[in-house]
C-alpha positions as CSV (number, residue, x, y, z in Angstrom):
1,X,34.2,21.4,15.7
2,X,34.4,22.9,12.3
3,X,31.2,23.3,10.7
4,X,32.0,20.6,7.6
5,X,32.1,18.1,10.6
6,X,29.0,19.1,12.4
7,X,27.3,18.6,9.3
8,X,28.5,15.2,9.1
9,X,27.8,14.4,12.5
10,X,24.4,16.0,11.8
11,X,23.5,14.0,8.4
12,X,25.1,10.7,10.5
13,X,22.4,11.4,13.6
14,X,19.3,11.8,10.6
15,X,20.3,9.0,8.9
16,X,20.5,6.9,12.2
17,X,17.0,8.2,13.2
18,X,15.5,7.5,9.9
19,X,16.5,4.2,9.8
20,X,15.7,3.2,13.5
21,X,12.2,5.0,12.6
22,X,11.8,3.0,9.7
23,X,12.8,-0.2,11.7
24,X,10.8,0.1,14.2
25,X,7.8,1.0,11.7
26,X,8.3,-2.5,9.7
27,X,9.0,-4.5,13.0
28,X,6.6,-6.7,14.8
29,X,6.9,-8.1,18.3
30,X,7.6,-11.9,18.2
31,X,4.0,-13.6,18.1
32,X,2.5,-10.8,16.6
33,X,0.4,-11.2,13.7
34,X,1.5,-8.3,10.6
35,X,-1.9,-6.3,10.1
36,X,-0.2,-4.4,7.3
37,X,-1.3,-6.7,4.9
38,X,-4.8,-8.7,4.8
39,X,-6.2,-11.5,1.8
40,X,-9.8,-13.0,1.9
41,X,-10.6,-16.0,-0.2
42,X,-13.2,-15.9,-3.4
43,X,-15.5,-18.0,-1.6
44,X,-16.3,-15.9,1.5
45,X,-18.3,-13.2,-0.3
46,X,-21.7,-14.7,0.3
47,X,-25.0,-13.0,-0.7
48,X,-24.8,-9.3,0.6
49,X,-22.2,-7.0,-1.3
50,X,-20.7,-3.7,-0.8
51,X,-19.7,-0.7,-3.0
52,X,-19.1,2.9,-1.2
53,X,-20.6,4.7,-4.3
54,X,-19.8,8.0,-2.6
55,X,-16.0,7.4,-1.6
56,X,-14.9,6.1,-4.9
57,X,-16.5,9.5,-6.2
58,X,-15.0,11.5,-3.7
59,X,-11.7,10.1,-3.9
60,X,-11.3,10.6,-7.5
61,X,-9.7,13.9,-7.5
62,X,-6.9,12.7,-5.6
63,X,-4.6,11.5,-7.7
64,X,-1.6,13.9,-9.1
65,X,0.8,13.5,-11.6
66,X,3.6,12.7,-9.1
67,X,0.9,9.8,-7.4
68,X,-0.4,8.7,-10.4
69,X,3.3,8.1,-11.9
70,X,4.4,6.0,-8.8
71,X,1.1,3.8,-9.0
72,X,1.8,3.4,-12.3
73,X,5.3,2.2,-11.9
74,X,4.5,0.3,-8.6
75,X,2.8,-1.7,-11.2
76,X,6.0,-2.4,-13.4
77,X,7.8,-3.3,-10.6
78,X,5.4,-5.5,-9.0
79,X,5.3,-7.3,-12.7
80,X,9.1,-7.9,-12.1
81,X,9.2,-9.5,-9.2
82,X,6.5,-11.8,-10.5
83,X,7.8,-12.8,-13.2
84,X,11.5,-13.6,-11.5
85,X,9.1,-15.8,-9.5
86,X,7.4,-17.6,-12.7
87,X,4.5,-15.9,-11.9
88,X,1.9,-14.4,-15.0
89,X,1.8,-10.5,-14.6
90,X,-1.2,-9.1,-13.1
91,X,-3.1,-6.3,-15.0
92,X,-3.6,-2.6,-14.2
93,X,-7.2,-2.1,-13.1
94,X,-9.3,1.1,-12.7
95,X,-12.0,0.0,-10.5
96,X,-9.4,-1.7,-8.1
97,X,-7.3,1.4,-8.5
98,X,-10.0,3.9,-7.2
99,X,-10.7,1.7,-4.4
100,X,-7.2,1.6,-3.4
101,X,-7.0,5.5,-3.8
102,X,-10.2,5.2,-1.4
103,X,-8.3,3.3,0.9
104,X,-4.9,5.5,0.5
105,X,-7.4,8.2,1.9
106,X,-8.5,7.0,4.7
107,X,-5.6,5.6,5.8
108,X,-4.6,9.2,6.7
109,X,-7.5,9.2,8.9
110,X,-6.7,5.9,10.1
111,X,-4.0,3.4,9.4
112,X,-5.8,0.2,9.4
113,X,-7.4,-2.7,7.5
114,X,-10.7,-1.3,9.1
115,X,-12.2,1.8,7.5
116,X,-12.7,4.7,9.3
117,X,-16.2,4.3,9.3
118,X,-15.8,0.9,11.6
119,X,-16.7,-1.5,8.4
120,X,-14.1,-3.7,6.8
121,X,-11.4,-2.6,4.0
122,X,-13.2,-4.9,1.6
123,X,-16.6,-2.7,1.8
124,X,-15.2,-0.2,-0.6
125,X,-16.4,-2.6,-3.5
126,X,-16.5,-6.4,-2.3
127,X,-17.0,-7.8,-5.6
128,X,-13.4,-7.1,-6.6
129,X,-11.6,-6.7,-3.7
130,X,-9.5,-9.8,-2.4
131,X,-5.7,-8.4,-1.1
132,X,-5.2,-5.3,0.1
133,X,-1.2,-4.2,1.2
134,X,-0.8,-0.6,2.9
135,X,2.1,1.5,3.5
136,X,2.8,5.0,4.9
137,X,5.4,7.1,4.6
138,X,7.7,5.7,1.1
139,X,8.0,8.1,-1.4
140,X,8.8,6.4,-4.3
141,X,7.3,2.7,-6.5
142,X,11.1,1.3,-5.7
143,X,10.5,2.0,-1.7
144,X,7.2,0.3,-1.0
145,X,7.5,-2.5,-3.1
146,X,11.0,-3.2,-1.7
147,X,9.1,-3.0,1.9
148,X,6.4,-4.9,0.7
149,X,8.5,-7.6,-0.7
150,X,10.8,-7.9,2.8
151,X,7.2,-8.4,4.5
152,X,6.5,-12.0,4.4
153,X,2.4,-11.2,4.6
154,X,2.8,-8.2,1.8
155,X,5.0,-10.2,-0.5
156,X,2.4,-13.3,-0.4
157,X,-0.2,-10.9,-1.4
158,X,2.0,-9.8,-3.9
159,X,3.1,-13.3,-5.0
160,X,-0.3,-14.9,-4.9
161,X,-0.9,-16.7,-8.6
162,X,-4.9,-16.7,-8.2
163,X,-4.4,-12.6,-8.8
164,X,-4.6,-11.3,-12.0
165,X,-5.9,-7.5,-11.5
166,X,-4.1,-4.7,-9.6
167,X,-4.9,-1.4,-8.2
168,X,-2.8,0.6,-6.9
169,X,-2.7,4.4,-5.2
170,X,0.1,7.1,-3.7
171,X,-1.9,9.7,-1.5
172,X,0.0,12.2,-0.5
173,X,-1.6,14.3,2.0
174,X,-1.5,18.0,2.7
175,X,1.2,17.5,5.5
176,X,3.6,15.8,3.3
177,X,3.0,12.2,4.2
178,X,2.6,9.5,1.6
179,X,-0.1,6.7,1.8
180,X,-0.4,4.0,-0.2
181,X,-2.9,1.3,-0.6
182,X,-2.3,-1.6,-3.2
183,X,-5.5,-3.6,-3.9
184,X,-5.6,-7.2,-5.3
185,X,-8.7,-8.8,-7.2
């Protein structure tokens, strides 16, 4: 085989493997319930709330140019697809953005709606925090949303009218692998 073709039969096998990978990483088994994406209602907040003072300190540094640039188009983006819907836009905000660069954090430790500590995504500030969408492993605003949005669970978080505030944060770790955490108040 002459080595133009192997490298089309290579790029063909990648391509097939990356797409089966990220297929299989956005499937569900029938009955399942998507734990990618997670709401709670305004109400259930009771008396005791939470704010991880030393997380949101320690996950400041974080953010790069290159993250900071996606969240901040993951924003834009997110504004267009609500507003094709007849949605109001919802509004960049910091507090929600640190807690999703919290989250975004430890989702490298763990991938889950449940901290790595054992207590529940909310805890990072439950006065603010009401959605909460993650994703691992899209490298660009366009790709997560686009994932989001073909997730019925994701898109409702991203289509619910009752949001108005946004927060959203690209971790990319030392390996190479994105995390993102979008956070909804």
């Amino acid at each position: 085989m002459k080595k133009q073709q192997r490298f089309r039969v290579f790029a063909a096998i990648a391509a097939l493997v990356l797409g089966v990978s990220i297929a299989l990483t956005g499937c569900q088994k029938k009955g399942e319930v998507d734990k990618s994406s997670v709401a709670r209602g305004f109400d259930e907040e009771g008396d005791i709330h939470y704010f991880d003072e030393e997380a949101v300190a320690l996950a400041g540094g974080a953010a790069t140019t290159e993250t900071t640039a996606q969240a901040e188009a993951t924003l834009a983006i997110v504004n267009q697809k609500r507003a094709a819907k007849g949605l109001p836009p919802v509004d960049w905000n910091e507090p929600l953005s640190q807690a999703a660069m919290v989250r975004a954090q430890e989702c490298e430790k763990k991938f889950s709606h449940q901290r790595p500590d054992g207590t529940e995504w909310y805890t990072v500030n439950s006065q603010i925090m009401y959605g909460e969408n993650l994703a691992h492993n899209y490298y660009n605003a366009n790709s997560v949303v686009d994932a989001w949005m073909a997730s019925p669970t994701h898109r409702a978080n991203i289509e619910t009218a009752s949001y108005t505030k946004m927060g959203v944060a690209a971790y990319k770790a030392a390996n190479g692998q994105w995390y993102w955490a979008q956070e909804f108040g």
